[in-house]
C-alpha positions in Angstrom: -24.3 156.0 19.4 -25.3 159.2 21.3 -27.3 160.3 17.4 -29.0 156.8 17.9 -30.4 157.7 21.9 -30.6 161.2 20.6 -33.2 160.4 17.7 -34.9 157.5 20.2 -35.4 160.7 23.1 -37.1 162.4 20.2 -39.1 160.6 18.9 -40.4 160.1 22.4 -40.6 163.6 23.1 -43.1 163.2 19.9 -44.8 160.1 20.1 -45.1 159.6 23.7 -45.5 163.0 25.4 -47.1 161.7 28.1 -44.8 158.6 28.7 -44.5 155.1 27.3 -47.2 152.9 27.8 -47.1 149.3 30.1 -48.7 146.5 29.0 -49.5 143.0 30.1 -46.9 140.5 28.4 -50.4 138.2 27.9 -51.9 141.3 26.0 -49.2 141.3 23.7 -48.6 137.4 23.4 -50.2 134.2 22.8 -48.3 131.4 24.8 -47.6 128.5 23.4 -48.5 124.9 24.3 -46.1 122.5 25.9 -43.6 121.7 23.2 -42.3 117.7 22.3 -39.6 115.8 24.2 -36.7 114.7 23.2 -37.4 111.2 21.8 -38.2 109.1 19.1 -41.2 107.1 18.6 -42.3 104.6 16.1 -45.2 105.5 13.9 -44.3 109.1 14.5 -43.0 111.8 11.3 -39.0 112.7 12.5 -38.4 116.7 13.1 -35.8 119.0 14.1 -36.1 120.1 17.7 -35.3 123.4 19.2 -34.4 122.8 22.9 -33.3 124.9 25.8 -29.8 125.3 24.8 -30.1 126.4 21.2 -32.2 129.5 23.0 -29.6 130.1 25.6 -26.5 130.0 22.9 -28.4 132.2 20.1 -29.6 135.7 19.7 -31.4 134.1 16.6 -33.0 131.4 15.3 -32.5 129.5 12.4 -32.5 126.0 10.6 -29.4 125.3 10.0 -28.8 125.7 14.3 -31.1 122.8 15.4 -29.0 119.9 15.0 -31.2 117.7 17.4 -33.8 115.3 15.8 -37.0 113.5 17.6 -40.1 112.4 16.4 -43.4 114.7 16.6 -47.3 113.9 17.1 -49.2 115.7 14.1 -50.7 117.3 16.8 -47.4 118.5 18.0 -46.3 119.9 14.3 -49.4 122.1 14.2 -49.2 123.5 17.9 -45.6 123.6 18.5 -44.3 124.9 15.3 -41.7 127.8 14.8 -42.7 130.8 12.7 -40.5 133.7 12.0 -41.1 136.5 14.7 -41.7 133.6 17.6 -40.4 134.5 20.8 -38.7 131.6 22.9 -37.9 132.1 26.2 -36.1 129.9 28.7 -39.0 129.2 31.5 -37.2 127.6 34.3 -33.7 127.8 35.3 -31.0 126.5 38.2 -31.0 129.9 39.2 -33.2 132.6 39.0 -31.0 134.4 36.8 -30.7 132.5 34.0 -34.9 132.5 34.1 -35.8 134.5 30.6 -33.2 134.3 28.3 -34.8 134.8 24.6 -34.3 134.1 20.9 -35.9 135.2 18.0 -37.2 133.2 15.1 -35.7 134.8 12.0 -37.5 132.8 9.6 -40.6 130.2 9.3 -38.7 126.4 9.9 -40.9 123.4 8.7 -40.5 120.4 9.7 -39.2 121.6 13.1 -41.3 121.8 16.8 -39.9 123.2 20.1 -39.1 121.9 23.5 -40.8 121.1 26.4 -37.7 122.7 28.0 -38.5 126.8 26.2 -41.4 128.5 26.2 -42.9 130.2 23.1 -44.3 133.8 22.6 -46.2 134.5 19.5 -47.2 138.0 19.2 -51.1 138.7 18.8 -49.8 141.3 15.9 -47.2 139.8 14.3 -44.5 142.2 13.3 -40.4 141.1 13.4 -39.3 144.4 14.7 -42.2 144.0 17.6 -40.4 140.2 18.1 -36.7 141.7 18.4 -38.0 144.8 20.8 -39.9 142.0 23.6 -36.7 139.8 23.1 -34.2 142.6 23.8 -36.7 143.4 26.8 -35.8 140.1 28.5 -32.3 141.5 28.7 -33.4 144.6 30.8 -32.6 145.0 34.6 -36.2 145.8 35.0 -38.1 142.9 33.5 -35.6 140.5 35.3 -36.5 141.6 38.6 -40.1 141.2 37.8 -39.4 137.7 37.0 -37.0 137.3 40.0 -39.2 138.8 42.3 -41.7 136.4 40.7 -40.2 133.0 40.2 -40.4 130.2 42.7 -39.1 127.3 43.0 -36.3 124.8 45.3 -34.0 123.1 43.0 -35.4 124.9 40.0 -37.0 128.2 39.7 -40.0 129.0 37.2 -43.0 131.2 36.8 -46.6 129.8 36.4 -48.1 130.9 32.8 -50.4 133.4 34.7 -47.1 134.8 36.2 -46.0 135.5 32.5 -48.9 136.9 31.2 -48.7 139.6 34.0 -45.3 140.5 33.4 -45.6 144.5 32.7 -43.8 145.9 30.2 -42.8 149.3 28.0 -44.6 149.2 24.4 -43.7 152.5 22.3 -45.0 153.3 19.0 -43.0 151.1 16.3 -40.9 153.6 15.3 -39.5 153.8 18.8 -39.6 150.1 18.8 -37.4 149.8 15.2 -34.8 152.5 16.3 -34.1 150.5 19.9 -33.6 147.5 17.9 -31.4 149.2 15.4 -29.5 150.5 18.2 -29.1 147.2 20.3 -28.4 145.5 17.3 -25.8 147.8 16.3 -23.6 147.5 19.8 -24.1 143.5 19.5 -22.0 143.8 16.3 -19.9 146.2 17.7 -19.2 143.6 20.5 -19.1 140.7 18.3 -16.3 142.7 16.2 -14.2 143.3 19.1 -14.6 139.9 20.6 -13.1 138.4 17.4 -10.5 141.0 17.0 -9.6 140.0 20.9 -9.3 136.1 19.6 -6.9 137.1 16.7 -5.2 139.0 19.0 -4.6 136.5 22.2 -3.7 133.6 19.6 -1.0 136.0 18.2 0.4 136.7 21.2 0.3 132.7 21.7 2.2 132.0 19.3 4.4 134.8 19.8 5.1 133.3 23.3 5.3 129.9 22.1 8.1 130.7 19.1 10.2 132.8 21.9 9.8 130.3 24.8 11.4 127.1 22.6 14.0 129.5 21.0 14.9 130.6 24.4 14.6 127.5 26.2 15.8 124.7 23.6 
């Protein structure tokens, strides 16, 4: 890990000698129009639907994870569609912190449109590894205390879309932006692999306790 953060501080060094530039999250990103509900209507064509939950359980998005179907206006399929690189964000939360968790589109999904519960960012540019970098960014201690610090709200906290669009954040050149991704994709495997070696583990020792507690005790 430390030849991954070494090669990202040099490439800095060489790309960005006089520091990273801030932008605007509204000069980077389009945002999209208020997505469908979750309901079926007569006379309307039946699509997928990706709601608030698939965005808050997934690091990516794909087909075969929207299990819930609705109907759509045409209107709805051509301005609440899902292409791959799309950035959806939760806008509004119970609490403050969960404000801003994001997913990824990793591939164009027809037939599909998004909640009125998620928010969707289409880069201006499009470019995948630009999608992973601003999604990662909504993970940062720095961009979540902009939206904190930003979000109001009683029962349920939000930002207004001209809150979003001010949001400032870090855009290096793209080869910074494909090594960070490279990098924070590599420790999400990393803690994917232990997590399922931790499983194997704890049902082991189940079962190990199991077998010795009725061989003891019957």
């Amino acid at each position: 890990m430390k030849t991954h953060v070494g090669r990202i501080e040099k490439l800095i060094s060489e790309l960005c000698p006089d520091g990273v530039e801030f932008r605007a999250l509204g000069r980077l990103c389009g945002f999209g129009k208020v997505g469908a509900d979750k309901k079926t209507k007569e006379g309307q064509k039946h699509a997928l639907l990706l709601n608030y939950m698939d965005v808050v359980r997934n690091q990516f998005i794909s087909k075969d994870i929207l299990k819930m179907k609705v109907t759509a206006t045409d209107a709805q399929f051509e301005s609440c569609d899902i292409k791959r690189g799309d950035v959806f964000i939760t806008p509004t939360s119970e609490t403050k912190e969960d404000i801003g968790i994001s997913a990824v589109a990793v591939e164009n999904i027809h037939n599909a449109v998004y909640s009125y519960h998620v928010m969707r960012l289409r880069p201006h540019k499009s470019n995948y590894t630009t999608s992973c970098y601003i999604a990662y960014l909504f993970e940062s201690d720095e961009l979540q205390k902009q939206i904190q610090k930003a979000a109001t709200g009683i029962t349920r906290f939000g930002l207004t879309k001209s809150k979003w669009s001010r949001l400032e954040i870090p855009i290096p050149p793209l080869p910074i932006q494909s090594e960070i991704v490279k990098t924070l994709d590599t420790f999400r495997e990393l803690e994917a692999e232990l997590e399922a070696e931790l499983e194997a583990e704890l049902e082991a020792r189940k079962k190990q306790y199991e077998y010795y507690r009725d061989k003891l005790l019957n």
